[in-house]
C-alpha positions in Angstrom: -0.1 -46.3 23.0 -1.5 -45.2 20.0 -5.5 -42.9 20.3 -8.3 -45.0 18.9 -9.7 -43.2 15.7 -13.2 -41.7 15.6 -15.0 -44.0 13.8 -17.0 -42.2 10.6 -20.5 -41.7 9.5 -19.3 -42.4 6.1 -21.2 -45.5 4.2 -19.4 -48.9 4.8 -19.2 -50.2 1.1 -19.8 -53.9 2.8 -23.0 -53.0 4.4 -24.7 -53.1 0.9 -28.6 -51.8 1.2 -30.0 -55.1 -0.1 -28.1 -56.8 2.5 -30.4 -55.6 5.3 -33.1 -57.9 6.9 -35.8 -55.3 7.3 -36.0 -51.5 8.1 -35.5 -52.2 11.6 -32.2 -53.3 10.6 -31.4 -51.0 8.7 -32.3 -48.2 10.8 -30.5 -50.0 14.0 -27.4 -50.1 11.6 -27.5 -46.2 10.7 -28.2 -45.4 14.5 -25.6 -47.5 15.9 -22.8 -45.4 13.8 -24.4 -42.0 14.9 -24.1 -43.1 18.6 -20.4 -45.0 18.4 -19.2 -41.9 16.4 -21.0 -39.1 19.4 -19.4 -41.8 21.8 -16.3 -41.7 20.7 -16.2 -37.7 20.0 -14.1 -35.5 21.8 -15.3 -31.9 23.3 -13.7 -30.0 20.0 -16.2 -32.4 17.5 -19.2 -33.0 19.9 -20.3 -30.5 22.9 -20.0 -32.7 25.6 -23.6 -31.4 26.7 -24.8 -32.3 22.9 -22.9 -35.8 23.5 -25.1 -36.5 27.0 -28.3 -35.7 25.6 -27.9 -37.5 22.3 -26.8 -40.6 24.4 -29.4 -39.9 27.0 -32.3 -39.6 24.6 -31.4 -43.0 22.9 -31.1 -45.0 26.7 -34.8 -43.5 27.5 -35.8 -44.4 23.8 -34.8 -48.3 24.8 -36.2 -47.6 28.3 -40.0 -47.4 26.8 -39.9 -50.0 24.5 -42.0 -53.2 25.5 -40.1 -56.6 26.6 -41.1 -58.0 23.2 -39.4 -55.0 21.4 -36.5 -55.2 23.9 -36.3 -59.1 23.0 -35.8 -57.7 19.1 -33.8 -55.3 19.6 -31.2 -57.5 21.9 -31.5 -60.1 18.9 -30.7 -58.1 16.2 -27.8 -56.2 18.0 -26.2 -59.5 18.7 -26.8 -60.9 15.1 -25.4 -57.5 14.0 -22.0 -57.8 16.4 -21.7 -61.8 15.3 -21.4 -60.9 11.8 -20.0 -57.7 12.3 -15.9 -57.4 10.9 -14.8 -54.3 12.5 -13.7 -55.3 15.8 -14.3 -51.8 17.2 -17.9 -51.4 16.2 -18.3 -55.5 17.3 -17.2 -54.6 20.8 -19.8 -51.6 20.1 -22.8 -53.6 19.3 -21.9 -56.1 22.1 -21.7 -53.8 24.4 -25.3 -51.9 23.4 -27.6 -53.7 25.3 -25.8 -53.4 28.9 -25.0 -49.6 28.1 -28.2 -48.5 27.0 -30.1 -50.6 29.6 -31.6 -53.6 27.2 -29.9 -56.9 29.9 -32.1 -56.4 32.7 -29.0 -59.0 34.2 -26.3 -57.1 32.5 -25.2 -60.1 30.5 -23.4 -60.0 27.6 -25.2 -61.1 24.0 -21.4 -62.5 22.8 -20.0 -63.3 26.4 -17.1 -60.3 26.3 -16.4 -57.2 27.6 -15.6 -54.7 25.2 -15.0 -52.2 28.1 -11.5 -54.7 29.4 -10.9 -55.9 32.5 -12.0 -53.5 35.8 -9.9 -52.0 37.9 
């Protein structure tokens, strides 16, 4: 079975800048590629420790944000997955909110599980 590819932090010619909703789209956007690229980085690209702290910081980032921006951010991921094409960084953005502690009940925004059956 073939590796999945590390997804890039190169510009997606589709994500045009005028495209955006607001900044806190925009910025959501650009930090939703840094964290599925230090995700997806092995030891040689990323220092694992690097990797844990990056990914740490952004969990206790969501962790102090008020229900109301919680309720945004939750919104905007799952407008962000729906109209996403890249299946890889869909499951991403569906994922988000359970990963990084936004679902409370650890429900799904799209009703999938990017992750695949458990064992």
């Amino acid at each position: 079975m073939p590796q999945p590819t590390t997804p890039t932090l190169s510009p997606d010619p589709a994500r045009e800048p005028a495209a955006y909703s607001s900044l806190t789209h925009a910025l959501a956007d650009a930090l939703i590629d840094i964290l599925r690229y230090v995700d997806a980085c092995d030891d040689g690209q990323v220092a694992l420790d690097d990797a844990v702290r990056i990914l740490e910081g952004m969990a206790h980032v969501v962790d102090l944000l008020s229900e109301e921006q919680r309720q945004e951010l939750r919104e905007l991921l799952r407008a962000m997955a729906e109209g996403e094409s890249d299946p890889g960084r869909r499951d991403f953005l569906a994922g988000f909110p359970e990963g990084f502690g936004l679902d409370e009940d650890g429900t799904d925004p799209l009703g999938t599980d990017p992750f695949g059956p458990g064992d």
